[in-house]
NUZAVO-172844 format. One record per atom (N, C-alpha, C, O): x negated, y, z. Coordinates in steps of 0.02 Angstrom, whole numbers, padded with zeros to 5 digits, always signed. Layout:
REM residues N
XYZ
...
This chain:
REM residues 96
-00296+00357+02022
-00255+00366+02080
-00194+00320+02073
-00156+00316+02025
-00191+00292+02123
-00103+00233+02111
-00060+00296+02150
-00079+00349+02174
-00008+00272+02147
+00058+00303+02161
+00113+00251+02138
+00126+00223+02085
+00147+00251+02218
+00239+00216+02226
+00268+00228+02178
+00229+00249+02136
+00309+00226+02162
+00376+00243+02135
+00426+00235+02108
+00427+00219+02049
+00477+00243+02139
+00537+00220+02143
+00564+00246+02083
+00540+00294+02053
+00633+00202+02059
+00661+00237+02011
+00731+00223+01991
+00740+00163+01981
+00789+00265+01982
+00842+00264+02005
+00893+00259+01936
+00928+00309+01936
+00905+00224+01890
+00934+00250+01828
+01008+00241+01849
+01034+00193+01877
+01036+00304+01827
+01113+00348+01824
+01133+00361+01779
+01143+00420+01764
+01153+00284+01718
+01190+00306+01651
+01245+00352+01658
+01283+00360+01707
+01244+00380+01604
+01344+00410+01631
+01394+00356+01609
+01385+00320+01560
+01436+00355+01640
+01484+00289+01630
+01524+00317+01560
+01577+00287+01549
+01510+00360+01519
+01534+00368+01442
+01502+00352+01397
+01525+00329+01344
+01445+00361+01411
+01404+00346+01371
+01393+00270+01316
+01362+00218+01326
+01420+00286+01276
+01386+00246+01207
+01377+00188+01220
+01329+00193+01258
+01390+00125+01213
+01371+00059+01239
+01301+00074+01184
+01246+00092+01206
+01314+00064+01120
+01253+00064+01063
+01175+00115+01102
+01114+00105+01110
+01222+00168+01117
+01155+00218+01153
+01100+00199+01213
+01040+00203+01224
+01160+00176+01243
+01107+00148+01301
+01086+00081+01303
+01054+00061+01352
+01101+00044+01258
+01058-00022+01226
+00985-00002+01193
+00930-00027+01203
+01009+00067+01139
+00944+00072+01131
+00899+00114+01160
+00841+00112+01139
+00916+00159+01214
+00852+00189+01242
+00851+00125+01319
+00814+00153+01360
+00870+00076+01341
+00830+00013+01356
+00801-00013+01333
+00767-00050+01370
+00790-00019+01267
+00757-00066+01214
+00699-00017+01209
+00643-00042+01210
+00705+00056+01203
+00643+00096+01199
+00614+00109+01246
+00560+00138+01238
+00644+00089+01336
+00617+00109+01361
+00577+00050+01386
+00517+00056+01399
+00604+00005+01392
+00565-00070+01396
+00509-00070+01333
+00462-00110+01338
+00511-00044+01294
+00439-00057+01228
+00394-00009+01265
+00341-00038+01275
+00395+00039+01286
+00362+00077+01309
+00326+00063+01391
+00267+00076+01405
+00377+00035+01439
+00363+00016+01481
+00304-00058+01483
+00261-00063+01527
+00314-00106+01432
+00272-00144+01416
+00195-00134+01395
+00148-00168+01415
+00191-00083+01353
+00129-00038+01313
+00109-00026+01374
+00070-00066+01399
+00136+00044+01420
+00088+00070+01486
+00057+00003+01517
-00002-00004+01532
+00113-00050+01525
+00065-00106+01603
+00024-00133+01540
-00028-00158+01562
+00028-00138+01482
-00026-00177+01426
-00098-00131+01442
-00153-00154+01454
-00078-00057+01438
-00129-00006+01445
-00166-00029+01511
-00227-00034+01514
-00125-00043+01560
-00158-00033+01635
-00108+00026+01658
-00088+00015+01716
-00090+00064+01640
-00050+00119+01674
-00025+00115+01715
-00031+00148+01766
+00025+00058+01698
+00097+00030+01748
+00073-00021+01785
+00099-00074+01769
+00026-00026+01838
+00020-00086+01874
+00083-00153+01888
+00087-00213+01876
+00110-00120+01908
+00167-00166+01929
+00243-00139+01912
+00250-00080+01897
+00301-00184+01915
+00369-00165+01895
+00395-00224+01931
+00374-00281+01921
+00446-00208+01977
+00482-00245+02010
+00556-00200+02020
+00571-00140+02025
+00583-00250+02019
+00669-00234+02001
+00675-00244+02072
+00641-00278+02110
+00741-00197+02083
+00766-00204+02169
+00824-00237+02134
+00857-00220+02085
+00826-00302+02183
+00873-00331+02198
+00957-00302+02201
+00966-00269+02252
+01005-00307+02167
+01077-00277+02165
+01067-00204+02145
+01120-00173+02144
+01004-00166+02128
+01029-00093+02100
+00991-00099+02027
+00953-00143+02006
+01016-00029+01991
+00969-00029+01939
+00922+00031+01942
+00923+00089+01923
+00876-00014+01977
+00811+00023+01996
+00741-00008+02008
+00738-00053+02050
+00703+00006+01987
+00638-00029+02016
+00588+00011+02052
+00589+00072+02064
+00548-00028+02067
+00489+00003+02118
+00425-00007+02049
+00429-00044+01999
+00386+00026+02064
+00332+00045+02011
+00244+00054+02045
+00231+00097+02087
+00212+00026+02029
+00128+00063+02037
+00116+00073+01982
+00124+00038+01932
+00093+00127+01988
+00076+00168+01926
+00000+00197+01930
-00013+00235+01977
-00053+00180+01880
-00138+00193+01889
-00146+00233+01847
-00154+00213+01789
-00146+00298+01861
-00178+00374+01817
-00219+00424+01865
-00225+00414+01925
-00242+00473+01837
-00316+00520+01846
-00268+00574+01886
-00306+00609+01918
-00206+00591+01896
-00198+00642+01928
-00127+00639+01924
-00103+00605+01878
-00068+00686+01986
-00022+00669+01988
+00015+00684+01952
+00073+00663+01953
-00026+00755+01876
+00007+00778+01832
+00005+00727+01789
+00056+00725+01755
-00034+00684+01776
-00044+00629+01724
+00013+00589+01739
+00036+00561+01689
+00050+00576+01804
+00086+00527+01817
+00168+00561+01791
+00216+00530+01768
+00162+00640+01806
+00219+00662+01805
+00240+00685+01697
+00289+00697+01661
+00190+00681+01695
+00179+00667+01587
+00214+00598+01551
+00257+00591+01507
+00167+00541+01601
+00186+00495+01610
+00262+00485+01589
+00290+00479+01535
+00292+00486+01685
+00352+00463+01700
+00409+00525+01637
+00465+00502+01625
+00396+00582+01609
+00445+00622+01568
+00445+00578+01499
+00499+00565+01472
+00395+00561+01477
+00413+00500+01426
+00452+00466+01393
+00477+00467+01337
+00453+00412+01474
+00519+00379+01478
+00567+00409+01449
+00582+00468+01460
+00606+00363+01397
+00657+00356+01391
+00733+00376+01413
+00776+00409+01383
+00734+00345+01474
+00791+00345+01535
+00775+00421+01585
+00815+00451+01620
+00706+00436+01573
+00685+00493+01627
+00746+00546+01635
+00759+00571+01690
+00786+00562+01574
+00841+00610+01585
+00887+00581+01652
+00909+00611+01700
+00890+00513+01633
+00937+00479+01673
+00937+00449+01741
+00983+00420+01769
+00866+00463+01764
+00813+00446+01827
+00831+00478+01874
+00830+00539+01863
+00852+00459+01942
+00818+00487+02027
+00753+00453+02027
+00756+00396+02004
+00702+00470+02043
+00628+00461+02058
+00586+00496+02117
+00569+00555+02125
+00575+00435+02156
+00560+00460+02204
+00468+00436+02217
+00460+00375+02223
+00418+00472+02222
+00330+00471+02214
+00323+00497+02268
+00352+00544+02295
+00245+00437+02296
+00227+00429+02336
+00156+00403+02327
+00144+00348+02304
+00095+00462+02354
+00035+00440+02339
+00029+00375+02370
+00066+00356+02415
-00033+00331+02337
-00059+00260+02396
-00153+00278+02394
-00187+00308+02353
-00166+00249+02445
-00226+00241+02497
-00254+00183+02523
-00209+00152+02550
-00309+00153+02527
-00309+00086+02550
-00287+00091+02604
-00287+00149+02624
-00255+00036+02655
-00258+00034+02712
-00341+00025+02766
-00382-00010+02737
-00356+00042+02810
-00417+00011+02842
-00401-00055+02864
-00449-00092+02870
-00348-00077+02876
-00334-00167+02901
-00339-00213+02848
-00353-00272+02856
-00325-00175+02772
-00316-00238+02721
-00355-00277+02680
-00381-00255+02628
-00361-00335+02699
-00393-00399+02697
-00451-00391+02622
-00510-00403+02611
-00382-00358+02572
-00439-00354+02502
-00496-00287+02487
-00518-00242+02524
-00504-00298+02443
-00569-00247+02411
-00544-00240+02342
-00593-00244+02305
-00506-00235+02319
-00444-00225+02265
-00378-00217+02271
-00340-00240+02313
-00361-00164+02201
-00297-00141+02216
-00235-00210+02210
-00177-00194+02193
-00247-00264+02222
-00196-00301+02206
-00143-00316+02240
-00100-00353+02215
């Protein structure tokens, strides 16, 4: 099943310069492994926030929500999921 998803990270502005270097560093090792897996289809950064948009390829939406608690940053996450569907207009025959 793919699924959207948005994702919103909300350091606290006290927080630890050292701390949140390293759960980026863990959460980027980790984030690399899933799209190595296939998990993480895609990762795209929005432009001026710190947030990205995500496709994410797992068996069920609990798999996705196992998944996304993982993360690193997840304490520090707004996340917003959204099943996907082919369209009937679109041109391919793959999720690409």
């Amino acid at each position: 099943m793919l699924f959207h998803v948005k994702m919103t990270v909300k350091l606290p502005l006290d927080m630890a310069p050292d701390k949140a270097a390293q759960l980026k560093a863990d959460e980027k090792a980790l984030a690399q492994r899933l799209q190595e897996e296939g998990v993480w289809r895609h990762l795209w950064r929005i432009a001026g926030h710190y947030a990205n948009y995500s496709v994410f390829d797992v068996s069920s939406i609990e798999a996705l929500h196992d998944t996304l608690m993982q993360l690193p940053l997840f304490p520090y996450m707004d996340i917003e999921v959204n099943g996907l569907c082919r369209h009937p207009s679109s041109i391919y025959s793959d999720d690409r």
